[in-house]
VOGU-657700 format. One line per field, with one value per residue: x, y, z of N, C-alpha, C in turn. Coordinates in steps of 0.05 Angstrom, whole numbers, plus 5000, padded with zeros to 4 digits. Layout:
nu: c(X:...)
nv: c(Y:...)
nw: c(Z:...)
cau: c(X:...)
cav: c(Y:...)
caw: c(Z:...)
cu: c(X:...)
cv: c(Y:...)
cw: c(Z:...)
! end
This chain:
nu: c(6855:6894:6875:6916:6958:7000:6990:6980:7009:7033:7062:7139:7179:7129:7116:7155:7220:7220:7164:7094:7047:6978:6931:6870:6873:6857:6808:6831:6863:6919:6989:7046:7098:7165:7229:7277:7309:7275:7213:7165:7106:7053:6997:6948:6923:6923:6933:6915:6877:6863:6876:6903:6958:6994:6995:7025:7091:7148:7210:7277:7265:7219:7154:7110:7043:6994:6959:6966:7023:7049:7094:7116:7152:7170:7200:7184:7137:7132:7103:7139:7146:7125:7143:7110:7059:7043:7029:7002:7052:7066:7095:7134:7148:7180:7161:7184:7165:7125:7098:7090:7041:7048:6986:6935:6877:6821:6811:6755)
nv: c(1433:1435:1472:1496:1542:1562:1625:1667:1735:1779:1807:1802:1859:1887:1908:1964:1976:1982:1985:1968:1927:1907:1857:1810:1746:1684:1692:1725:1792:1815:1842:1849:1867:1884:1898:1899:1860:1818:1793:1800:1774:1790:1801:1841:1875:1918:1898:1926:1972:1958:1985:1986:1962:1955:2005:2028:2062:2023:2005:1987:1930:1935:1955:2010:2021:2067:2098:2093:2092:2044:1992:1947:1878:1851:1802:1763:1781:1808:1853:1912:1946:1903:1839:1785:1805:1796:1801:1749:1723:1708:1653:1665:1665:1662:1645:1645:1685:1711:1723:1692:1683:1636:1623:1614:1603:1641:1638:1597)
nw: c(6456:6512:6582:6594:6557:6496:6470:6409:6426:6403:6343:6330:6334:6342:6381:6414:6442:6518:6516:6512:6517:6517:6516:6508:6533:6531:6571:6604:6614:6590:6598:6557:6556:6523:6545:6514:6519:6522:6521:6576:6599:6640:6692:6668:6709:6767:6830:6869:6853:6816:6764:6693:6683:6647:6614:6646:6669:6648:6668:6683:6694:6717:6729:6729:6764:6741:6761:6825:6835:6848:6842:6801:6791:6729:6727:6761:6788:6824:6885:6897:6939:6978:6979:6984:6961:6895:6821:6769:6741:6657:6621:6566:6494:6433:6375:6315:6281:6322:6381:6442:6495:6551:6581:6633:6641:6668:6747:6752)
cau: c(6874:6888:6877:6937:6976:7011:6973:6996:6996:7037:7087:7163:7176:7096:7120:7175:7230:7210:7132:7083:7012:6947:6918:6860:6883:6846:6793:6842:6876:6943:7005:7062:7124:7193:7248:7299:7321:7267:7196:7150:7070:7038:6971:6943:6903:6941:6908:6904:6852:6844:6888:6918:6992:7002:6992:7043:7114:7158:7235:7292:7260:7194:7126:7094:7014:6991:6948:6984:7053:7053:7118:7122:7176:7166:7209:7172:7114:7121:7106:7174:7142:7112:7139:7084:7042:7041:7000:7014:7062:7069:7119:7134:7165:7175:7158:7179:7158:7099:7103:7060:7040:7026:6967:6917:6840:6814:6798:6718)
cav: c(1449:1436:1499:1527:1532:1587:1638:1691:1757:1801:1796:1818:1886:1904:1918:1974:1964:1996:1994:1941:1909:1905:1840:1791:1721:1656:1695:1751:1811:1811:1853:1835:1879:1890:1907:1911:1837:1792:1798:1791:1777:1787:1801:1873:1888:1922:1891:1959:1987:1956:1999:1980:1952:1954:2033:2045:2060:2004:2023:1973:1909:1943:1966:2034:2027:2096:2110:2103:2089:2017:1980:1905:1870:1835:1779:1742:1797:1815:1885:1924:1953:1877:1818:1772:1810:1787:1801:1728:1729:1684:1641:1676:1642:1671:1626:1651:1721:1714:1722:1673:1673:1607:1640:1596:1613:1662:1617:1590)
caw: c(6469:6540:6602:6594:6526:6482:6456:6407:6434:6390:6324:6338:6322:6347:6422:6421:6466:6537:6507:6525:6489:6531:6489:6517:6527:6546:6582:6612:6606:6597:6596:6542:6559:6517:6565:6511:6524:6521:6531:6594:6604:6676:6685:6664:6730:6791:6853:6886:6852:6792:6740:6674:6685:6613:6607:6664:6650:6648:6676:6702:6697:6737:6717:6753:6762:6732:6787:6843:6834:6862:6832:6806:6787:6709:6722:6783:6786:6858:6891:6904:6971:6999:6952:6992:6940:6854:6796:6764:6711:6648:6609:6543:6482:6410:6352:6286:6280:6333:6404:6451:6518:6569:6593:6642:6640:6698:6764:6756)
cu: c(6871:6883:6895:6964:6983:6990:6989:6988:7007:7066:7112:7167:7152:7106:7152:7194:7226:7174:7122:7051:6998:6930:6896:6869:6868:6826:6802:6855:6904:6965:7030:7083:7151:7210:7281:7320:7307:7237:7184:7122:7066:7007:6965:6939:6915:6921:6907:6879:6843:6858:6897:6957:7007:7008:7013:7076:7141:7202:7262:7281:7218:7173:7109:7070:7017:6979:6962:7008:7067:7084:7120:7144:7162:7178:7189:7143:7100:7125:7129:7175:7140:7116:7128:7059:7054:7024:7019:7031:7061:7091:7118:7151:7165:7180:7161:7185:7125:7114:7084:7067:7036:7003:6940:6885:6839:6807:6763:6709)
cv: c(1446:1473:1516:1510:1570:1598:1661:1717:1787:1785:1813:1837:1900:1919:1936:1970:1986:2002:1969:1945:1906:1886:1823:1762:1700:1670:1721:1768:1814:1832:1848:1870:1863:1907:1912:1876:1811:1809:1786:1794:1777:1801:1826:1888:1891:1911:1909:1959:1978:1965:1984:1987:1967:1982:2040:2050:2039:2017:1994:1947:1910:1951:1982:2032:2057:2109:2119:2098:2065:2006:1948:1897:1855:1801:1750:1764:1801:1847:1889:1925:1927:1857:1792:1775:1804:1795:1768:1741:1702:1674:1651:1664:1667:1648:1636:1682:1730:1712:1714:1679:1653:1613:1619:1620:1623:1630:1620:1600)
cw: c(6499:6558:6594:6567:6522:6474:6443:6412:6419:6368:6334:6319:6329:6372:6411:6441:6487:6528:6519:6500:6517:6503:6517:6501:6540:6569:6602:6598:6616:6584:6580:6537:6542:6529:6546:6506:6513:6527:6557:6590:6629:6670:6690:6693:6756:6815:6879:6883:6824:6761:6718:6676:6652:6598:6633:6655:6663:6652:6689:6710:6718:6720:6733:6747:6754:6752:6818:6855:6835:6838:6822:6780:6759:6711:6740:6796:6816:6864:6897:6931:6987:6982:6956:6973:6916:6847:6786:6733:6696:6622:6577:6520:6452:6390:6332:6291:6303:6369:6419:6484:6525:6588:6608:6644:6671:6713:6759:6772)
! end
């Protein structure tokens, strides 16, 4: 398997629409959002402080840290306030009845 490949991170129908999955993938933690449309993955960990993305509430294409409010966009996974700032997001596919992320291994 090369670095960066699919991985499955949830079956369709697991993720409610407006819900999200907190799964480990290829060495991270990752976020796997249903918007209703399509799914998104970006990476669990707000780079504030650290919080769980994945537990915040997901609204209009956005995702609210729980802690402290911060905003990021699902599609290109930039802050609302500073879009200089990302959590990385990643390429999502559904195969079948399985839903995969393209998830690259943490930096060494």
């Amino acid at each position: 398997m090369s670095d960066t490949a699919f991985h499955p991170v949830a079956r369709v129908g697991e993720i409610p629409v407006g819900g999200s999955k907190v799964c480990e993938v290829a060495g991270r933690i990752v976020a796997v959002f249903n918007d209703g449309q399509r799914y998104h993955a970006i990476d669990d960990l707000c780079p504030h402080m650290g919080a769980s993305l994945g537990s915040g509430p997901m609204t209009e294409g956005m995702v609210t840290c729980p802690w402290h409010a911060w905003r990021f966009r699902l599609e290109d996974g930039s802050w609302c306030d500073n879009p200089n700032l990302k959590v990385e997001v990643f390429e999502v596919r559904v195969s079948g009845d399985v839903i995969e992320a393209k998830v690259t291994p943490p930096p060494a």
